[in-house]
Structure formats: C-alpha cells, structure tokens
Legacy VTK file of the C-alpha trace (Angstrom):
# vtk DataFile Version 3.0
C-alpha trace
ASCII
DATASET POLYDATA
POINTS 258 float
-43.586 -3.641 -2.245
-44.391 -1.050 -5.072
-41.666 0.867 -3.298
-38.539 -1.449 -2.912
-40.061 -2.805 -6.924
-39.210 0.529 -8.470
-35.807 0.846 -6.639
-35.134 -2.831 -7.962
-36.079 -1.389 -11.657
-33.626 1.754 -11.152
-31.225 -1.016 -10.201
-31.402 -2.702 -13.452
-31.727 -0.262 -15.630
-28.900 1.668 -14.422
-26.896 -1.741 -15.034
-28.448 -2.001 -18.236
-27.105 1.467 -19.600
-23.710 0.333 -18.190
-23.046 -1.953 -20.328
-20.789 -4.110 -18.429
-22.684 -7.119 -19.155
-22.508 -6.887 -22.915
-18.568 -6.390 -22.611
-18.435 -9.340 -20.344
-20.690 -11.509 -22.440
-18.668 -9.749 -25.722
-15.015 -11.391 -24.000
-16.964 -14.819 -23.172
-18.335 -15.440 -26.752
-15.083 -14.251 -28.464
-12.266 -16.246 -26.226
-14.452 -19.733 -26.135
-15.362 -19.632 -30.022
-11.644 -18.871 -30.447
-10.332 -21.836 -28.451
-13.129 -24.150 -29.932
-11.483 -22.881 -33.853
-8.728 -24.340 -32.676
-9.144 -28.629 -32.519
-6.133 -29.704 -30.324
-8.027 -32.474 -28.210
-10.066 -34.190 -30.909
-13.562 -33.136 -31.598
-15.029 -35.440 -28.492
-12.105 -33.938 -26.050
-12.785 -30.016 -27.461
-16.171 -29.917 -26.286
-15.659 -31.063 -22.799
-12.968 -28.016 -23.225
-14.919 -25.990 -24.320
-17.976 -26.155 -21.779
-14.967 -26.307 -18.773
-13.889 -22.945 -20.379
-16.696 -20.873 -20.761
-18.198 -22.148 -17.492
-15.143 -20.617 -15.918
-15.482 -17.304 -17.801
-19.422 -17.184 -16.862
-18.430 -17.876 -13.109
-15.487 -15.578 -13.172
-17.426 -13.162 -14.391
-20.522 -13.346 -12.230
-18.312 -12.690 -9.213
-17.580 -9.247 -10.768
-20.898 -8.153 -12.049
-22.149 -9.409 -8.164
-20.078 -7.600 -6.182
-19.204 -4.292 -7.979
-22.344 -3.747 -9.184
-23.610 -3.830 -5.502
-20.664 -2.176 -4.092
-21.456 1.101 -5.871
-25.218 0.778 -5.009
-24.914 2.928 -1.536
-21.964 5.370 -1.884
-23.136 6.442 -5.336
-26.007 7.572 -3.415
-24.380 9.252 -1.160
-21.989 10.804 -3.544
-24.686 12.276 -5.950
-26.546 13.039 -2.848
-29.822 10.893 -4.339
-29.981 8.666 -1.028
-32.021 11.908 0.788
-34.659 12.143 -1.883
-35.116 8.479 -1.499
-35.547 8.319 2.329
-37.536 11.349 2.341
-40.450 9.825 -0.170
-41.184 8.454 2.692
-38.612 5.598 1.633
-37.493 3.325 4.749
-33.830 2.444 4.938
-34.727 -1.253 4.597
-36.918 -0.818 1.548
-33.888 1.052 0.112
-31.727 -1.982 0.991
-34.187 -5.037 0.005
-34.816 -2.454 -3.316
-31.140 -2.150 -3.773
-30.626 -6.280 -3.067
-33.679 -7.093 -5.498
-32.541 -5.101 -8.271
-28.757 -6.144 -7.685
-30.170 -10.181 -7.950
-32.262 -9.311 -10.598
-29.435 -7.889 -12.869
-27.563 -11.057 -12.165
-30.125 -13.418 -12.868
-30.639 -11.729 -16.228
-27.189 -11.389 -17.115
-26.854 -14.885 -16.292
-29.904 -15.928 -18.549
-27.733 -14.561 -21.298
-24.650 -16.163 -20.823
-25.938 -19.853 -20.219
-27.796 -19.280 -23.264
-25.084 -18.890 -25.265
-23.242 -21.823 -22.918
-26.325 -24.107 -23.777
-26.358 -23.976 -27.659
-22.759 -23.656 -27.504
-23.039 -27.070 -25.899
-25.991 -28.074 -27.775
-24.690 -28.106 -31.224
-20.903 -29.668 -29.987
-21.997 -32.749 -28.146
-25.867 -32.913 -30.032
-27.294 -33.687 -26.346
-29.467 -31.021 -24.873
-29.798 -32.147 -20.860
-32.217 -28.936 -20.478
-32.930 -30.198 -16.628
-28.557 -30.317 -15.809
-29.013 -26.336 -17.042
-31.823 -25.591 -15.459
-30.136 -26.412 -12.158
-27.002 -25.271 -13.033
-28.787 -21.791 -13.901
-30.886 -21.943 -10.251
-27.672 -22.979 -8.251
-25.744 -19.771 -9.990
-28.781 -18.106 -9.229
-28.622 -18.344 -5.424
-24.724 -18.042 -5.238
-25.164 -14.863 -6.500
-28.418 -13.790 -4.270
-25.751 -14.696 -0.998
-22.985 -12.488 -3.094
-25.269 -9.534 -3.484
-26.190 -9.618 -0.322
-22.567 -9.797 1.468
-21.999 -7.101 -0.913
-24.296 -4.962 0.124
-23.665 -5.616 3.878
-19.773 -4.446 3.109
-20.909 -1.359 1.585
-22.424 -0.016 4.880
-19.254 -1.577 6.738
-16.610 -0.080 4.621
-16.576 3.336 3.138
-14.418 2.941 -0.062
-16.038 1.235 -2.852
-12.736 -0.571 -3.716
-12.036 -1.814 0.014
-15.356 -3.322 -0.544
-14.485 -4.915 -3.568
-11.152 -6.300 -2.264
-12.538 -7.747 0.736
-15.467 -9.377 -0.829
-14.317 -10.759 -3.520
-11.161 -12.033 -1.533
-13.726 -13.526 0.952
-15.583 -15.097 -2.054
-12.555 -16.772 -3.658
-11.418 -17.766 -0.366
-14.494 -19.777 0.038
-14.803 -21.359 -3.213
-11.632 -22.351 -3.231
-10.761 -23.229 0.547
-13.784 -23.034 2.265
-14.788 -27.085 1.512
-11.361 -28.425 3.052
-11.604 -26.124 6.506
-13.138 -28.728 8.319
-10.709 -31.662 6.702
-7.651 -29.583 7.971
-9.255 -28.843 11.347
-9.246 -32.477 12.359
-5.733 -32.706 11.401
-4.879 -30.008 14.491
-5.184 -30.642 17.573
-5.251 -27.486 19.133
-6.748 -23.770 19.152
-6.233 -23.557 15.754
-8.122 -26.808 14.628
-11.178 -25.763 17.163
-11.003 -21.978 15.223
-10.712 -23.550 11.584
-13.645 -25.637 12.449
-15.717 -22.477 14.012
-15.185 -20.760 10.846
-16.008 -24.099 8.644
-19.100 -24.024 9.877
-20.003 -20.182 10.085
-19.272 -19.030 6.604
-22.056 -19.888 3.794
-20.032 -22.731 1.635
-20.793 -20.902 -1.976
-18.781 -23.926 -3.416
-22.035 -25.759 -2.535
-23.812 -24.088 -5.491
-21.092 -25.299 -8.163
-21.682 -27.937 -10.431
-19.396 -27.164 -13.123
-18.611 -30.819 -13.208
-21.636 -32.119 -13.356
-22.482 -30.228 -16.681
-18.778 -30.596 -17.979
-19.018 -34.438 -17.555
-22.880 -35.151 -18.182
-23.455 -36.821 -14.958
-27.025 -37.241 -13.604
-28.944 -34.073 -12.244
-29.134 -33.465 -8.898
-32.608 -34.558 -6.991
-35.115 -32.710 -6.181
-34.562 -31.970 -2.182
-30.595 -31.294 -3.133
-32.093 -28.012 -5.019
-34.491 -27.280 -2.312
-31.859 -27.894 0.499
-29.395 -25.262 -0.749
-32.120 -22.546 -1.820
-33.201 -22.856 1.711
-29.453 -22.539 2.396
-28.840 -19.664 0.511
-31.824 -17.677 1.529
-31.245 -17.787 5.068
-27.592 -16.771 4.605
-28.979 -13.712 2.446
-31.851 -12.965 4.847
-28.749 -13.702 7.809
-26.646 -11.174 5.518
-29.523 -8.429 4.771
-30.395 -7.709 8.308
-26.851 -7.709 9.315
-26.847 -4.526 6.953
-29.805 -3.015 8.028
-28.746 -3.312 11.903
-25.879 -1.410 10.367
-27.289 1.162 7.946
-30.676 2.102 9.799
-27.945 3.932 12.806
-25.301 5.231 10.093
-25.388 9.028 9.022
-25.612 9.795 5.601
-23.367 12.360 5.341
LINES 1 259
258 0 1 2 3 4 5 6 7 8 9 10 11 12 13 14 15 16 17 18 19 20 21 22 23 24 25 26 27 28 29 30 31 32 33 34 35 36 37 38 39 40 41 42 43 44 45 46 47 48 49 50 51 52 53 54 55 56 57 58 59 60 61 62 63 64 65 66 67 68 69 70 71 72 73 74 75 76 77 78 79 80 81 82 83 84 85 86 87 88 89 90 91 92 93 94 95 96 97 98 99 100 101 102 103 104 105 106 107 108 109 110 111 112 113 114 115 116 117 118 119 120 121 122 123 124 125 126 127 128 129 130 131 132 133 134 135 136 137 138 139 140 141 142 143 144 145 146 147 148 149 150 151 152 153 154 155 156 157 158 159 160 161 162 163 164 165 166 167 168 169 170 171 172 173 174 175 176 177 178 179 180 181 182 183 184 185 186 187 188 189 190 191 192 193 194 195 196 197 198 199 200 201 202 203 204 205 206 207 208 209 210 211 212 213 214 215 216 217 218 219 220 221 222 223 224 225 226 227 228 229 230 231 232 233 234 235 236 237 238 239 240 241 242 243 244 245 246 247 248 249 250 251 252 253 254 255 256 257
C-alpha cells in the first residue's frame, strides 16, 4: 500500500502543477456568473438556469480531466522512460496501475470538491435553500462516475498506443453511454431480430454511467435519493472499475515496455 500511495501522490501532484483544473474551474466561474448578470428568465427562472448551466460545465468538464489525465498516465512513462525505474524498485505492474488509478480518482475527486463548492454557494445564495444532503449525493454519484471513467481510461491506454486514439475512443464511448446507453434496451424490444438480441447484449454489458446523474434532481429540488439507491450504484460502480482494472492488468502485466 505505501507503494501504489506514493504513485497516487505523484499522480496528483503532477495534475496539480498542470494546472488544468484551475483553467477549467477559471471558464466555469466566469461563463455561469456571466449568464446569471444577465436576468432574462426572472430571478426564480435564472437560478434554475443557472444551476442547469454550471452543472453541465462541471460534468463536461469532468469527462476531460477523467480521461486525459489518465490517458497520459502510461505512455508518458514510457516516453520519458520513468516506467523502468518504477518496476525495478521492486514496483509490480499492478501496484503501478492501482497507483496510477488511485491517484487519477483522487485528482478527480478533488477537482470536483472545488467545483461543487463553488456550484453550492452559487446555489446557496440564489434560491436561499442549502439541501447539503441533494449535494452530498450529487458529489458521491460524480464521484463514482468518474472512478469507472478512470478506470476505462486506463484500460485503453494499455489497448491503444496513441494517447489521442485513447482519448477519442473513450470519451466517444462515454458520451455514447450517457446519452444512448439508457434507451438500448427500449429500442431492442422494438426489433425483432439479430439486431434487437445484439442491442440488448450490449444494454446490459456496458456500465450505464447515466445511472450516476442527477442533474435533475438538484436543478429541480426534488427529494434525495435513499439510502440503498447510493449503496446500490457504489457497489455498481466498483465492480465495473475492479471489472475494468484487471482487464488492464491481464493486458499490461504481458506487454513490453519498449
């Protein structure tokens, strides 16, 4: 464990000196204050607008810092030529991945700490209601999207050798599913054939990140979630990170280095 935890703090503070976060955080702050200057809906309508919008932003955004950030984990290893040090500490190739995952998950968690703070007094002072337990779970739920992100991440990155074809076929994947994934097995029913039976196949084989979203429940104020809902999908989205972690190691532990 001491190990994979000092990979996981190399991780971070790599990310840290990047400063991609800040920038990110810089855009979300500057484009939802300006909109909220700007009263078109009526000051009960703007802050409904206002939460929809920088939700989006803080989603949007933790796609990228996700997958890029992991993308670059293992082939700037490799490139700088850093990845034989490592394994020769001795370093196993799975403490270098679960290090690499950790500190990945970690980076996100933080960098999400920071932008639903801002989204929570944002919120706070607009509507004067503070539902700290809707955040909370909204935070936790982001949380485990992007621990199944990271991880599918870092299982492309020892599947495809560019950085960018990584990137691409990630975040296409991800999109894909947030968008799509939820209405697979609607349309499957609809066809009666090979198709229907493959649509289906795949409905239930990919991990449904859209399960993890509940934009609308913080937009409109509705009710938390219960208790076993949370527990249910962080049991979900650890096995499809554990499912997605050894997937990579099957991979990386017979792939040269060189």
């Amino acid at each position: 464990m001491k190990k994979i935890s000092t990979i996981a703090r190399i991780v971070v503070l790599e990310m840290i000196r990047r400063k991609d976060v800040y920038v990110m955080f810089f855009l979300t702050a500057v484009i939802t204050l300006l909109l909220g200057s700007v009263n078109i809906f009526g000051e009960v309508g703007i802050a409904r607008y206002l939460k929809e919008v920088c939700l989006t932003l803080v989603w949007l955004f933790s796609v990228i810092i996700a997958i890029v950030s992991t993308a670059r984990q293992l082939p700037a290893e490799r490139e700088n030529r850093t990845i034989f040090p490592l394994l020769a500490k001795p370093v196993s190739r799975w403490q270098l991945l679960l290090g690499k995952f950790c500190g990945c998950w970690l980076a996100c968690l933080l960098s999400l700490a920071l932008f639903y703070s801002f989204f929570i007094f944002l919120s706070g002072t607009r509507e004067g209601i503070w539902p700290l337990l809707s955040y909370l779970q909204a935070f936790w739920l982001h949380c485990l999207f992007c621990a199944v992100v990271v991880a599918l991440s870092l299982l492309g990155s020892v599947v495809f050798s560019a950085v960018s074809a990584n990137v691409t076929i990630t975040t296409t994947l991800v999109v894909f599913i947030l968008l799509l994934g939820r209405h697979l097995h609607r349309i499957a029913t609809r066809i009666q054939d090979l198709r229907g039976r493959l649509l289906e196949v795949i409905y239930f084989a990919i991990p449904h990140l859209e399960w993890f979203d509940i934009r609308d429940l913080i937009i409109h104020n509705w009710p938390p979630l219960d208790l076993l809902t949370v527990v249910l999908d962080t049991a979900y989205a650890a096995l499809f990170s554990a499912i997605f972690l050894v997937l990579a190691w099957l991979r990386f532990r017979r792939q040269p280095l060189d």
